[in-house]
C-alpha positions as CSV (number, residue, x, y, z in Angstrom):
1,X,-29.1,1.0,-7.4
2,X,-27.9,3.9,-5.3
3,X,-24.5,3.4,-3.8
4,X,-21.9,6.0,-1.7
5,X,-20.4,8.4,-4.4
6,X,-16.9,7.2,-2.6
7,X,-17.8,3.3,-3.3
8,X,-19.2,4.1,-6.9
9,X,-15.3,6.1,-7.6
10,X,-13.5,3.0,-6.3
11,X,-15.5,0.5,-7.9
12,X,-14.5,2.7,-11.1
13,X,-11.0,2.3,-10.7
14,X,-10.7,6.4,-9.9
15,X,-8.7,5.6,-6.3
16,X,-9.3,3.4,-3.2
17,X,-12.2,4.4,-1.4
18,X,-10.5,6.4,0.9
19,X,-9.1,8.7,-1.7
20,X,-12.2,9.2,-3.2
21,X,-13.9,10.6,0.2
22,X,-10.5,13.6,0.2
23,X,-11.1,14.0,-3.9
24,X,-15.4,14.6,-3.4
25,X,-14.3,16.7,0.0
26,X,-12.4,19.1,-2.4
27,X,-14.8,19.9,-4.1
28,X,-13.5,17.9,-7.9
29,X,-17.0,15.7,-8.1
30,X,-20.2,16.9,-9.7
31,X,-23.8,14.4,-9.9
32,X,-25.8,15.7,-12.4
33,X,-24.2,19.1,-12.4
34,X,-24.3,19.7,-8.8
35,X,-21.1,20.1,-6.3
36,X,-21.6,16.5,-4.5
37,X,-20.6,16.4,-1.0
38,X,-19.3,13.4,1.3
39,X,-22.6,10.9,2.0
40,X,-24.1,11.9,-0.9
41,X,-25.4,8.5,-2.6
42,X,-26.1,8.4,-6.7
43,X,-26.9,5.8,-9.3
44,X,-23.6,5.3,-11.8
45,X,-26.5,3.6,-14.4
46,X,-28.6,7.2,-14.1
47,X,-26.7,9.7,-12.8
48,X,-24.2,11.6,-14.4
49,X,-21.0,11.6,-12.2
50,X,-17.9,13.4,-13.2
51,X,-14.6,13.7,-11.2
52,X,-12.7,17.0,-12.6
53,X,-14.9,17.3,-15.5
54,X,-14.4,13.8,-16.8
55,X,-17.2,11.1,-17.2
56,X,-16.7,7.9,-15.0
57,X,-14.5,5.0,-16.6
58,X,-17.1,2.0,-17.9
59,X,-17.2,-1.1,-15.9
60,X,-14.4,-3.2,-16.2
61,X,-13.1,-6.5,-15.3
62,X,-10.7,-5.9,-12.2
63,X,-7.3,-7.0,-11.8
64,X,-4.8,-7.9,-9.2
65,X,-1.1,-7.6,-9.3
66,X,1.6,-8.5,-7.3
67,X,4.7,-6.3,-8.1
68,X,8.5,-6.7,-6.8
69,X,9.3,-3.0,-6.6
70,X,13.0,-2.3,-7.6
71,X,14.7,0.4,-5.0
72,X,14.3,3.8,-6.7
73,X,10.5,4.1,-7.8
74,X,7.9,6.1,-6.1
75,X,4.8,4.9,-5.8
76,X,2.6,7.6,-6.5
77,X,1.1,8.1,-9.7
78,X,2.5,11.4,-10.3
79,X,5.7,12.9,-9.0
80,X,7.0,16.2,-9.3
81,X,10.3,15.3,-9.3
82,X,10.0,13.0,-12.5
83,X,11.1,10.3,-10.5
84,X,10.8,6.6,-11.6
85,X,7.1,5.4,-11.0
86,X,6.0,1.5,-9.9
87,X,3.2,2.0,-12.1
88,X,5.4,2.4,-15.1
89,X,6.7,-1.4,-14.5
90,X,2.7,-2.3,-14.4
91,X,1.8,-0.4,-17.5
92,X,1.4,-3.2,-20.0
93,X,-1.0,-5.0,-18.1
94,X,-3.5,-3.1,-20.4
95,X,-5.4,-1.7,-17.3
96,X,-5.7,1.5,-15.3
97,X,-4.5,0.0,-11.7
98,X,-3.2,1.8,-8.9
99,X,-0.8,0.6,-5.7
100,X,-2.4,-0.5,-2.7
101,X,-0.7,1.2,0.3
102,X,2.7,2.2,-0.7
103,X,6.4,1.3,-0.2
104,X,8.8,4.4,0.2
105,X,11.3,5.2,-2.4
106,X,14.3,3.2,-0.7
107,X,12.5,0.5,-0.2
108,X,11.6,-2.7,-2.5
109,X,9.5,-6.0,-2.4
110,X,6.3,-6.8,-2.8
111,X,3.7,-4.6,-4.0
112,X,0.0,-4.7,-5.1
113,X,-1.9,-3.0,-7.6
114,X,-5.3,-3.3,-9.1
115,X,-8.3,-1.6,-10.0
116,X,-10.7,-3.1,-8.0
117,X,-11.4,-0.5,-5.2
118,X,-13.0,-2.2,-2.8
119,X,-10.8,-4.8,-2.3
120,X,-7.9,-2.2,-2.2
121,X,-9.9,-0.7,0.8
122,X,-10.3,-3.8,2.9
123,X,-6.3,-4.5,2.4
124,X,-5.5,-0.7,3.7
125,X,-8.2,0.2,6.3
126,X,-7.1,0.2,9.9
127,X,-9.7,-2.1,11.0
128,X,-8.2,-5.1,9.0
129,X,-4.8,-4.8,10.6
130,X,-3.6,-6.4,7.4
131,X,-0.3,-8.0,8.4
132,X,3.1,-6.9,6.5
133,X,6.3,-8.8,6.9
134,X,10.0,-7.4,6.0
135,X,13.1,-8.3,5.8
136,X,15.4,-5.4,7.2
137,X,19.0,-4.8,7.3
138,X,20.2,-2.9,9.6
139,X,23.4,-1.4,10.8
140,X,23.9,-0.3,15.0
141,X,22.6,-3.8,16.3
142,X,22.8,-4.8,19.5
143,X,20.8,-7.3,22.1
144,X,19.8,-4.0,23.6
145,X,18.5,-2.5,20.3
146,X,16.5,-6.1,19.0
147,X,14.7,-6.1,22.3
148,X,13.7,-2.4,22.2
149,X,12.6,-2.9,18.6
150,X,10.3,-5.5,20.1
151,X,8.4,-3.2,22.2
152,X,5.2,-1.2,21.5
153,X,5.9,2.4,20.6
154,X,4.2,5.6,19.6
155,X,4.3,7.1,15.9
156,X,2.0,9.9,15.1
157,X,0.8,10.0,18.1
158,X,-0.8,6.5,17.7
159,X,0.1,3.2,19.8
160,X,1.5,1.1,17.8
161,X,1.0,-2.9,18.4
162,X,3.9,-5.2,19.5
163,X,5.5,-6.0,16.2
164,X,6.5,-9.6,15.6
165,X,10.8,-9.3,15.4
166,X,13.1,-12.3,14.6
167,X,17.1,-11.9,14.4
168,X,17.7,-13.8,10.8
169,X,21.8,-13.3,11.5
170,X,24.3,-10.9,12.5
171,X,27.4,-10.6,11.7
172,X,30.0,-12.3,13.8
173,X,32.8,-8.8,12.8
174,X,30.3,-5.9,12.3
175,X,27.6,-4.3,13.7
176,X,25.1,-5.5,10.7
177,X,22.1,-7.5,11.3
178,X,19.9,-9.1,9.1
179,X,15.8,-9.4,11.1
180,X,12.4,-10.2,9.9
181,X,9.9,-7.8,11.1
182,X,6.0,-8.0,11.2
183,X,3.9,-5.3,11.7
184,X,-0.3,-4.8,12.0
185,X,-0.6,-1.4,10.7
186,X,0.8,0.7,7.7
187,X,2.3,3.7,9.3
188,X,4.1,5.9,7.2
189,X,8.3,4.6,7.1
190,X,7.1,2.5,9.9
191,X,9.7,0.2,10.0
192,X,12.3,2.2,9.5
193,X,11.3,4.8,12.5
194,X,11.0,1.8,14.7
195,X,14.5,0.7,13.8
196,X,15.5,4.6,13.8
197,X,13.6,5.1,17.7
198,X,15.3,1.2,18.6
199,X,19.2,2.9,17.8
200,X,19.5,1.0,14.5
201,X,19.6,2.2,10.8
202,X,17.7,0.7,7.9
203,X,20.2,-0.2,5.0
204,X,17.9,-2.2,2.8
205,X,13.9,-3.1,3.8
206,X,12.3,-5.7,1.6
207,X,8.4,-6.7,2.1
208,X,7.9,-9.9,1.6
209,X,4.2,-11.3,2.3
210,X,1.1,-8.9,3.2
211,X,-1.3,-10.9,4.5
212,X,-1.1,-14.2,3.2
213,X,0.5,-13.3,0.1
214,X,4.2,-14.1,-0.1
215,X,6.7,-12.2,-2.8
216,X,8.0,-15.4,-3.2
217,X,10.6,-15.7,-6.1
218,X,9.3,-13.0,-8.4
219,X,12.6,-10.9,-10.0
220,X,12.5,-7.4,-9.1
221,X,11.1,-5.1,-11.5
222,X,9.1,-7.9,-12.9
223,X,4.6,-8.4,-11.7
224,X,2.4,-11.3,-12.0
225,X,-1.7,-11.6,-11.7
226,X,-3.0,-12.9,-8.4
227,X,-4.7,-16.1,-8.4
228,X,-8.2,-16.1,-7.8
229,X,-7.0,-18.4,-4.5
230,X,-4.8,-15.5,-3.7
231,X,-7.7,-12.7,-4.2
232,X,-10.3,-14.8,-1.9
233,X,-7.9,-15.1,0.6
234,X,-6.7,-11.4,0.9
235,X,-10.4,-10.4,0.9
């Protein structure tokens, strides 16, 4: 059955859909020995598909994984830098998975990877407004700051929805304050340039739930399979 050469790559395991539209708009996929092109359709059963050179992975069983990203790791697959990489922490679950979304360098908590690109598509297009919940610490706060951190603002030239803010504690000698945050999109450092724009700086950011998935009390550095409950849900 023909499918979009984009939903054939992320079905594959290559990258989330999304991905796959920039890698076939450079010009790195082939069908049957021809350049392909974004909207071009194929048949993975007939047609031979090949992303820089190389055949298409078989079909195989997907996987989903929640990880508790340590501080320190990048979450891209390749770094120039030779940094630490989250999907070195995932490696022996005997699968090719990538992360879903991403969580910057300097910031931790809960992570998802698989290789099931479909589903990693409906957790990070806009449309889904997927909701992400941290717990940020942050030094500069004020009444003043909390309630300007509550207000819609404009990153990358986009309006932003009201995030969902809630003071945890503060405490009573400094000007540290411990907050839960909620947001409805996945800007890039979005939380911390709200906190940045509300006169407050980020000392530690943890995600703790996407969606309905919670981190719960997995040990950082350490991943666990999603339960098929968990999977249905998310989708």
């Amino acid at each position: 059955m023909k499918e979009r050469l984009q939903k054939i790559l992320a079905a594959r395991g290559i990258c989330s859909r999304r991905k796959a539209e920039e890698i076939i708009s450079a010009g790195r996929v082939t069908c049957n020995g021809r350049l392909a092109k974004l909207g071009d359709s194929a048949d993975p059963e007939i047609d031979k598909i090949l992303v820089d050179g190389m055949p298409l992975p078989s079909p195989e069983e997907y996987v989903y994984i929640l990880l508790n990203k340590p501080r320190g790791y990048v979450t891209t697959l390749s770094d120039e830098k030779g940094r630490p990489n989250a999907a070195q922490l995932v490696a022996d679950c005997g699968k090719r998975v990538y992360p879903v979304g991403r969580l910057d360098m300097d910031s931790e908590g809960l992570l998802i990877f698989t290789n099931d690109g479909d589903f990693a598509n409906t957790l990070m297009h806009p449309k889904h407004e997927v909701n992400k919940t941290y717990e940020v610490v942050v030094r500069g706060y004020s009444d003043a700051a909390l309630e300007r951190l509550k207000q819609p603002v404009e990153l990358d030239g986009y309006l932003i929805r009201k995030p969902e803010v809630k003071l945890i504690r503060k405490s009573a000698t400094t000007d540290r304050a411990e907050l839960q945050v909620t947001i409805h999109e996945g800007r890039n450092r979005q939380v911390r340039r709200m906190c940045d724009m509300a006169g407050m700086n980020v000392l530690r950011l943890t995600r703790i739930s996407e969606g309905t998935l919670q981190l719960g009390k997995l040990s950082s550095g350490r991943w666990r399979y999603l339960t098929p409950e968990e999977v249905a849900k998310l989708r």
